[in-house]
C-alpha positions in Angstrom: -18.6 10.7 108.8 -21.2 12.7 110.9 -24.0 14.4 109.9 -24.2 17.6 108.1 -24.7 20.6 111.1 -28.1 21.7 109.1 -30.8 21.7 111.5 -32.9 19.1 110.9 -36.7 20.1 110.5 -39.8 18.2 111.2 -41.0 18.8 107.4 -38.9 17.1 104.8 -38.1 18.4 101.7 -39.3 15.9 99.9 -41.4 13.3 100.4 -43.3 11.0 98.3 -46.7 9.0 99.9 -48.3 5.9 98.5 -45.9 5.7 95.2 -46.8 2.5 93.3 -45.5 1.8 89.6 -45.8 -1.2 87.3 -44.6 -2.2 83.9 -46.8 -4.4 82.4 -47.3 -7.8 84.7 -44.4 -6.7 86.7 -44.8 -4.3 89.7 -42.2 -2.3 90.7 -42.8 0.1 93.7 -45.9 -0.9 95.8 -47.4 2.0 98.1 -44.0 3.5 99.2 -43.6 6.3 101.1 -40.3 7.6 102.4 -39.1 11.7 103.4 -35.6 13.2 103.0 -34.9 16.0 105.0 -32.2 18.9 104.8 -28.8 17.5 105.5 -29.3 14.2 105.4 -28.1 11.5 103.1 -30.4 8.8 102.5 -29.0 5.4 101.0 -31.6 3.3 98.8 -30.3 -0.1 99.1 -31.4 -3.3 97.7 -30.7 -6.1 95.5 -31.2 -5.0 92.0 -34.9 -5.1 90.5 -35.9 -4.2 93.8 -37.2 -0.7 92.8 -34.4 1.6 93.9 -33.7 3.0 90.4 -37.5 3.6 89.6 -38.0 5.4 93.1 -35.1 7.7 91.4 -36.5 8.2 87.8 -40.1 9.3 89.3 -38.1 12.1 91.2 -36.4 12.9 88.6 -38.9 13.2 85.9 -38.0 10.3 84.1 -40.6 8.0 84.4 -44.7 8.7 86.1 -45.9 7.0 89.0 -49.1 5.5 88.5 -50.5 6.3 92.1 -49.4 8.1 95.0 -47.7 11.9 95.3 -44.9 14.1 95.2 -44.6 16.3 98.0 -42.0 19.4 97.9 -42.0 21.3 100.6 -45.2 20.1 102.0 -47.1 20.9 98.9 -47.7 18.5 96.1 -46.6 18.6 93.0 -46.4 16.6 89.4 -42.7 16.2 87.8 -43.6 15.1 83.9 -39.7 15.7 83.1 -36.5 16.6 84.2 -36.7 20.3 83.4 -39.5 20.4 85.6 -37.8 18.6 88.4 -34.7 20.9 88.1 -37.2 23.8 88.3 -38.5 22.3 91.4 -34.3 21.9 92.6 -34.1 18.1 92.2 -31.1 17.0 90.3 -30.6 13.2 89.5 -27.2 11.4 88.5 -27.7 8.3 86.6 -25.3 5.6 86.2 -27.3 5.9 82.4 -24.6 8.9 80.9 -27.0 10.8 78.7 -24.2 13.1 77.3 -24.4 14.8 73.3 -21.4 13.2 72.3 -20.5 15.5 69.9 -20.2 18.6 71.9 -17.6 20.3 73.8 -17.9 19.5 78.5 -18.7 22.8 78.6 -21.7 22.4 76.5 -22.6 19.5 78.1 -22.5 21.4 81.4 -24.6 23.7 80.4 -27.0 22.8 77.7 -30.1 24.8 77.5 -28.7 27.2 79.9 -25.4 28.8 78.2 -24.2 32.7 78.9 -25.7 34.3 75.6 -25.4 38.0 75.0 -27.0 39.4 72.0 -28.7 36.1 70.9 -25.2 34.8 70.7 -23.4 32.1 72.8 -20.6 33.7 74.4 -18.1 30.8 73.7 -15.3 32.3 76.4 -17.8 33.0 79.2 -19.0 29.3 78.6 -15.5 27.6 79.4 -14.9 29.8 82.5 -18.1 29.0 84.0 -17.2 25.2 83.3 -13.7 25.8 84.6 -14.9 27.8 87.6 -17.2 24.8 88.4 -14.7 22.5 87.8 -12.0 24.0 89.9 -14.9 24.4 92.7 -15.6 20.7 93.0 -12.2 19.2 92.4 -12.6 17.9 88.7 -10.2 17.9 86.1 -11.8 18.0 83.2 -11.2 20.2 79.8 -13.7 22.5 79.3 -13.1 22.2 75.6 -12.7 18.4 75.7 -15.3 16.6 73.0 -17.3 14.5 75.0 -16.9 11.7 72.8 -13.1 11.4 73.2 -13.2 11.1 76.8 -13.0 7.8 79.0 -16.5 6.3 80.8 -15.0 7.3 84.1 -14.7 11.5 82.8 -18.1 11.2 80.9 -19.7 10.2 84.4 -17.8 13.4 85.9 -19.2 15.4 83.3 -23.0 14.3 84.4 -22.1 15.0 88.1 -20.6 18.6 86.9 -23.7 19.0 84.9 -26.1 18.2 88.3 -23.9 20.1 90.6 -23.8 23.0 88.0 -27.8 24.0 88.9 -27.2 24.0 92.5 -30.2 21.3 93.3 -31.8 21.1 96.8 -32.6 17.3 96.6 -29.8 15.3 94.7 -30.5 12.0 93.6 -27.0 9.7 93.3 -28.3 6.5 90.8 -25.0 4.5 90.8 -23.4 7.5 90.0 -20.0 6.1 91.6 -19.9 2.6 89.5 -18.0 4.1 86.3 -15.5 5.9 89.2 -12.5 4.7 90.8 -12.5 4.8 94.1 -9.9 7.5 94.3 -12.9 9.6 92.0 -15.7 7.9 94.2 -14.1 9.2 97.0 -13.8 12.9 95.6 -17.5 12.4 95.2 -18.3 11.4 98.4 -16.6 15.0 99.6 -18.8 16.3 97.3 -21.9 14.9 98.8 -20.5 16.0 102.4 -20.6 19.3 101.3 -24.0 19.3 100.1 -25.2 17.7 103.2 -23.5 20.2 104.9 -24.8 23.2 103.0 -28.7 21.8 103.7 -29.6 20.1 100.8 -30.9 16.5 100.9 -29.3 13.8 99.3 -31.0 10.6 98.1 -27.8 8.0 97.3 -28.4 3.9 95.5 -25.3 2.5 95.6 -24.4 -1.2 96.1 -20.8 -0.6 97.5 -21.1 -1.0 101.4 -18.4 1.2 102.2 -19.9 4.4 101.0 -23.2 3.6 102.5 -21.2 3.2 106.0 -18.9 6.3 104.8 -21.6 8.9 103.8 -25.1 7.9 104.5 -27.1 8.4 107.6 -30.5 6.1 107.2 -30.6 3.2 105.0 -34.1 2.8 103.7 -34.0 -1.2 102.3 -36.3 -2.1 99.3 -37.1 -5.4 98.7 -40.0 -6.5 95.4 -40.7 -3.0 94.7 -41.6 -2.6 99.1 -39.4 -0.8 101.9 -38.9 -3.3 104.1 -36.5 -1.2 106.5 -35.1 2.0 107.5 -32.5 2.4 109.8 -30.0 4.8 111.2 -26.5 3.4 109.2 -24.0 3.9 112.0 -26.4 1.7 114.6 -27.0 -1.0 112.2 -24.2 -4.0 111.9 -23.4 -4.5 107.4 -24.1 -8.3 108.1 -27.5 -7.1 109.3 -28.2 -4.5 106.6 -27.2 -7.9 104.0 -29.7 -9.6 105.6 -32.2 -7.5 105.3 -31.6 -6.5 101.5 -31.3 -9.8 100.5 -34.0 -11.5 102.6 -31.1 -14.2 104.4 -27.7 -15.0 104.9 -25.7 -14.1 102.3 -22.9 -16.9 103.4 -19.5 -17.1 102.1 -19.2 -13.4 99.9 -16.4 -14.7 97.7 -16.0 -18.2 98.1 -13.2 -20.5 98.5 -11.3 -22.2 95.8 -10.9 -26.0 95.8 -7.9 -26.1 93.4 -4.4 -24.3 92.9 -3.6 -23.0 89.5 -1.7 -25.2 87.4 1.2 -22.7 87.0 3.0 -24.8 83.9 0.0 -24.2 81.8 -0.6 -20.9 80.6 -4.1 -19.8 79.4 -3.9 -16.5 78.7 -0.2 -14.7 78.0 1.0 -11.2 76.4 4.2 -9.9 75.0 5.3 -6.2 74.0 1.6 -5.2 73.8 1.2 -2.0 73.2 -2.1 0.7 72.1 -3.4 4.3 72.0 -6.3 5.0 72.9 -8.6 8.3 73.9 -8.1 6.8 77.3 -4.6 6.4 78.0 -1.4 4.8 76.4 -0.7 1.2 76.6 2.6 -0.5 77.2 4.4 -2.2 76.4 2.7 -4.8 79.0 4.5 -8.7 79.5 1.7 -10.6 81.7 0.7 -14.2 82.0 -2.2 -16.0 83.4 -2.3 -19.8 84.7 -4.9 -21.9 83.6 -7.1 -21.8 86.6 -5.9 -18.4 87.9 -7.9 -15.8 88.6 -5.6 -12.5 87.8 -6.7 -9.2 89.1 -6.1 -5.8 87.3 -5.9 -2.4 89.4 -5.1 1.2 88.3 -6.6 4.6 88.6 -8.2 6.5 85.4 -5.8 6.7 82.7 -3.5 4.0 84.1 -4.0 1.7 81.2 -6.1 -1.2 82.7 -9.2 -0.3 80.6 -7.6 -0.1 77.9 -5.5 -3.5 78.3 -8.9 -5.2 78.4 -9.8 -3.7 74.9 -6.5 -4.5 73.5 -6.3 -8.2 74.6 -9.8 -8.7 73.4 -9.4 -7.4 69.7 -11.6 -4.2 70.3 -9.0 -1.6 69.7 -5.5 -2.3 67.5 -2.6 -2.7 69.2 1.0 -4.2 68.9 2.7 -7.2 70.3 1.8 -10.5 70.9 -1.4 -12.1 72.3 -1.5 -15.9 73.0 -4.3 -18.1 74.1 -2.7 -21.8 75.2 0.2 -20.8 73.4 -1.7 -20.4 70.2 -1.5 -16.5 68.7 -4.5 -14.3 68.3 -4.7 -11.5 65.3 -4.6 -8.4 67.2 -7.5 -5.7 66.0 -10.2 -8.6 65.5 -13.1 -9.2 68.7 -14.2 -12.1 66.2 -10.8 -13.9 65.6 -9.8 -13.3 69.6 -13.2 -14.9 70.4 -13.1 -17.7 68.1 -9.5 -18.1 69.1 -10.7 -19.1 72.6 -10.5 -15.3 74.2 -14.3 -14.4 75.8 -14.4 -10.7 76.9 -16.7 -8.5 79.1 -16.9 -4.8 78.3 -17.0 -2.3 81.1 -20.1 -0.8 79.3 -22.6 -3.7 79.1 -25.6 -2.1 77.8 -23.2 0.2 74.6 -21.3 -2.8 73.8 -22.6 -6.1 75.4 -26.2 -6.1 74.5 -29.1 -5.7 72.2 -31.1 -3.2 74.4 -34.6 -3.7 72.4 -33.8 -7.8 71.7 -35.1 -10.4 73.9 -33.2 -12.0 76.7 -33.6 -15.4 74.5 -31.7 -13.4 71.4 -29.1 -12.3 73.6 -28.2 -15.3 75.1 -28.7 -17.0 71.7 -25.9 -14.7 70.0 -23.5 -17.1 71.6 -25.0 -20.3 70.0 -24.9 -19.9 66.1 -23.7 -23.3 65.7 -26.5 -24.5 68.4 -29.7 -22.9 67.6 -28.8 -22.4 63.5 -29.0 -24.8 60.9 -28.2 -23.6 57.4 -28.9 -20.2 58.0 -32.5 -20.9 59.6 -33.6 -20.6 63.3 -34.4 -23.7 65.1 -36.7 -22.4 67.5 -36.8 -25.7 70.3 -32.8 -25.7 70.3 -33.1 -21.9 70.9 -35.6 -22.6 74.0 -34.0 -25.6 75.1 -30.6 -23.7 75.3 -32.0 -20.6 76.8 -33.8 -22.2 79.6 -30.9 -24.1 80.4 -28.8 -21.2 80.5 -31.7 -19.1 82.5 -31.0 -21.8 84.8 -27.6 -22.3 85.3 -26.5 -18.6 85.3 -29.5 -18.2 87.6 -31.0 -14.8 85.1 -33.8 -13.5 87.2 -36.6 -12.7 84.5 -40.5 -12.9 84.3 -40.4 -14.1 80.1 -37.3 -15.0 78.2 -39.2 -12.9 75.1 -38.9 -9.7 77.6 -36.6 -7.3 76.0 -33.2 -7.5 77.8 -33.4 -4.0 78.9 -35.9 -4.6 80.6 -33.7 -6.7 83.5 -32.1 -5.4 86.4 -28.5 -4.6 86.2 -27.6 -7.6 88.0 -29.4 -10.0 85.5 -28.4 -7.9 82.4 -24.6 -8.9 83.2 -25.4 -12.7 83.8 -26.8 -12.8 80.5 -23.8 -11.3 79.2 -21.1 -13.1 81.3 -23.6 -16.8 81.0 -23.7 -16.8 77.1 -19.8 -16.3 77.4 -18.7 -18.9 80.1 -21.4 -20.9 78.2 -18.9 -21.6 75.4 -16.3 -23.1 77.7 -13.2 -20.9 76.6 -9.5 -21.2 78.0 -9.3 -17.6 78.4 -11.9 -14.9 79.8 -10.9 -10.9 80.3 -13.6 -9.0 82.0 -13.9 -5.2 82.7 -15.7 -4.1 85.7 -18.2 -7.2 85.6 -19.7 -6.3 88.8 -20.2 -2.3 88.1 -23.7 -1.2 89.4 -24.6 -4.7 90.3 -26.1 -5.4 93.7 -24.5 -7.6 96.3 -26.3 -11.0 95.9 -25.6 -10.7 92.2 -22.3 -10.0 92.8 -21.7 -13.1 95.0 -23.2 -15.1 92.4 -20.9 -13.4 89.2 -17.7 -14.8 91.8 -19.1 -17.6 91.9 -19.5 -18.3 88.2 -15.6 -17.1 88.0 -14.3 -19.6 90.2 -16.2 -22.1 88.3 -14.8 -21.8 85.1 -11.1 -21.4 87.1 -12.1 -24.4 88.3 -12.3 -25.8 85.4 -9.0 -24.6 84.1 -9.8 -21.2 82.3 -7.5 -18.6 83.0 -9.6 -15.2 84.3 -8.0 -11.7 83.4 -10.6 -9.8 85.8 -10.0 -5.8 85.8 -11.8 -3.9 88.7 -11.8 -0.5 90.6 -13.2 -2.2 93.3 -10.4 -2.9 95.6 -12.3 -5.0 97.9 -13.3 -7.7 95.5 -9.8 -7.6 93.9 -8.6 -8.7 97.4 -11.5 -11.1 97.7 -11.1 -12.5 94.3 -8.2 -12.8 93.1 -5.1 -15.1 93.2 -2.9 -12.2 91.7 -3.1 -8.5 91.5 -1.3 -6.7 88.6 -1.0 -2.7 89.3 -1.0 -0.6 86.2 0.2 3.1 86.0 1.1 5.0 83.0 0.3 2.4 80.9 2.7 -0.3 82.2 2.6 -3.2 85.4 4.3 -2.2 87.9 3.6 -4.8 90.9 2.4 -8.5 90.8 1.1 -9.0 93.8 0.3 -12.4 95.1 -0.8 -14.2 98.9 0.0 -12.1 101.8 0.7 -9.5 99.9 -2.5 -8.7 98.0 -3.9 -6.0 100.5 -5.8 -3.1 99.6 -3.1 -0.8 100.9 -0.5 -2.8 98.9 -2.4 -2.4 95.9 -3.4 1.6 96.3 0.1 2.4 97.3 1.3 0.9 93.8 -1.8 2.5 92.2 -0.8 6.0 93.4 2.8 5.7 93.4 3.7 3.8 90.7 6.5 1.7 93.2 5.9 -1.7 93.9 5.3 -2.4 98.1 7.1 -5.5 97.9 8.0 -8.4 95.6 6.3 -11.1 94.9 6.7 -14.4 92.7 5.0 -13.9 88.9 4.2 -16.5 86.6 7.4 -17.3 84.3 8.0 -14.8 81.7 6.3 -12.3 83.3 7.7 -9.7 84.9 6.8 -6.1 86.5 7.9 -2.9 83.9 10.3 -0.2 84.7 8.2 2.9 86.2 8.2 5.5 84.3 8.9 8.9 85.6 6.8 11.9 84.0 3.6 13.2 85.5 0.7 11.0 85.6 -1.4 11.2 82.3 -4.7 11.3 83.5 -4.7 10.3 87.4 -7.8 11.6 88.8 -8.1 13.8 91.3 
């Protein structure tokens, strides 16, 4: 995409000079300095940890540098909060949804600054301002909808809608697109266009290559808390934009399995399961995956896959059958699924994974009971000896294993909860969106750690909106919509066209051989429930 036709000028907007920020021992930003000028879009790339997401919070208001300056315009100027930096026209998206979950997206929208006449809110004027918005960007979202109902994927619209909504000079993108699918990623990236186009400056972290390459038109490259690079995107080569982020070769991105399935065992099967859920109906859904089989699981928002992942794992009640090496699981019951050989991921590590305030060593040691327990007491040298091990072998970048787990980069935050899983050794894992807002060496090393245990002989139920890595990954592809499969896709055939054609239209491209007693649903002919625009 080309640059926005805003004349660029020789002062930036904003600029910030000799920024440097630690947390304790740990140093985040070291003297950076960077500018972002009218319509331009300015990727902040990096592995995470490397200090993209703090360069976003001190712009935002969210956190104080300790050295250096903000300049706006030329002029310097101090940013305690985010009121203050939405007074100055910086708006900042964060992957972190800060939403009150108990009031209305219009609320949300426009907290602190709804139409009031007469000291009253005026309720009506309130939902057409959000509908006016909404219908001006391309969202469908109900203006009356509680935020708490809605799926991670609207709740992340709503933020965007919120930041959009004050009309910012300088928008700040942290991860915004990881809860999106890419057909909603993509209606974001419009978005941004516009913006760029209309003169304001855009400052974008995102750890999917193909937006940088789509949207962005200098790549500044952190690397321990330093820019190490900037570069015009459309004259720099990915392989060299890898290299520098990650300091070397990244090597083989997905890997190569060393063994085939064993298609007469079957890890991981459902029958007839079916669920409600605030974000879509479910089912009924037949499915089956090999031991050793890395199955993939596409769909837009509202297709079902999120909520197939919930249901397998016990999180939400559903109907039908759920077997793990032909054994049944209770439906309903995360702690009779798990300790019927069924590890899951959530899509929402740090709400429903982890123990934000804990240390990394409770974390991991969640997992353990029977290791690092003994009558009800803590014995504290199993608890080291097992942590370390695990520090090692899931390769957790961290400075202390008594550091609080929110204190780790996004990356190392989803090893701990993916390592204290695979850990156990189960038959079956079901993972949602284990790789969303993690950055690309992590990534290589979370694929890695699948094909491990598929190596071994688990089967891997991995959901994704990512339809590279799905087409990386994966031996199969199921495509949900409506709440139902509707294409197994396997070899050949597993092509990200393939898989967004039966993502959009509901028709399988082709057919392809399923595991026995599996077998693609019906589609179902009514509107789409909640396809995103």
């Amino acid at each position: 995409m080309k640059p926005g036709n805003v004349q660029r000028s020789s002062e930036p907007i904003l600029r910030i000079a000799g920024i440097s920020k630690r947390f304790g021992a740990a140093i985040a930003l070291r003297d950076v300095n960077l500018a972002f000028h009218a319509g331009t879009v300015t990727a902040l790339t990096g592995e995470n940890g490397s200090g993209k997401s703090t360069i976003a919070r001190i712009v935002g208001g969210a956190l104080a540098p300790d050295s250096g300056e903000i300049l706006l315009d030329g002029k310097a100027v101090r940013i305690p909060d985010s009121r203050t930096a939405l007074g100055h026209g910086i708006a900042l998206i964060s992957q972190e949804i800060a939403l009150a979950g108990d009031l209305s997206v219009a609320e949300n929208v426009f907290l602190g600054r709804q139409p009031v006449k007469r000291g009253i809110i005026s309720w009506r004027k309130l939902e057409e301002q959000a509908a006016g918005l909404f219908d001006g960007i391309g969202m469908r979202l109900d203006p009356r909808a509680r935020v708490a109902d809605l799926p991670i994927e609207s709740r992340q619209q709503v933020e965007i809608a919120r930041a959009l909504a004050t009309e910012p000079r300088v928008l700040v993108l942290d991860e915004a697109t990881s809860s999106l699918s890419e057909k909603v990623a993509d209606m974001l990236l419009g978005i941004v266009a516009d913006r760029r186009a209309r003169g304001a400056a855009v400052v974008m972290i995102t750890h999917r290559m193909n937006e940088i390459y789509r949207i962005a038109d200098t790549a500044a490259v952190l690397r321990d808390g330093r820019i190490v690079a900037t570069a015009p995107v459309r004259e720099t080569h990915r392989d060299d934009l890898v290299r520098l982020m990650v300091g070397r070769e990244l090597g083989d991105y997905y890997g190569r399995r060393r063994h085939e399935p064993d298609r007469d065992s079957v890890a991981l099967r459902a029958r007839g399961l079916r669920a409600a859920s605030g974000a879509g109906d479910l089912g009924p859904v037949d499915l089956a995956v090999a031991a050793g089989e890395i199955v993939g699981v596409a769909g837009l928002s509202g297709s079902g896959k999120d909520v197939l992942g919930r249901a397998l794992a016990g999180v939400i009640a559903a109907e039908g059958e759920v077997r793990v090496r032909d054994r049944p699981l209770p439906t309903g019951s995360p702690g009779a699924a798990l300790r019927g050989g069924l590890g899951f991921v959530p899509e929402d590590r740090r709400a429903q994974a982890l123990l934000g305030p804990r240390s990394v060593a409770e974390n991991l040691a969640l997992a353990w009971p029977d290791r690092v327990f003994r009558r009800g007491v803590l014995r504290p040298a199993a608890e080291r000896a097992g942590v370390a091990s695990a520090v090692t072998r899931y390769g957790i970048r961290t400075a202390s294993m008594r550091l609080p787990v929110s204190a780790l980069s996004g990356g190392n935050q989803q090893k701990v909860v993916i390592g204290r899983l695979f850990d156990r050794q189960l038959p079956a894992y079901v993972l949602s969106e284990p790789t969303r807002g993690v950055d690309i060496q992590s990534k290589s090393a979370i694929y890695a750690l699948l094909r491990q245990q598929a190596e071994r002989g688990a089967g891997v139920l991995f959901i994704s909106s990512e339809l590279n890595e799905l087409c990386g990954l994966c031996d199969r592809v199921l495509v949900m919509f409506q709440g139902r499969v509707v294409a197994s896709l396997d070899g050949s055939a597993i092509t990200e066209e393939a898989v967004n054609h039966a993502m959009v239209t509901g028709e399988a491209p082709g057919v392809s051989a399923p595991v026995p007693g599996e077998e693609a649903a019906p589609v179902r002919r009514d509107p789409p429930l909640a396809a995103a625009p």
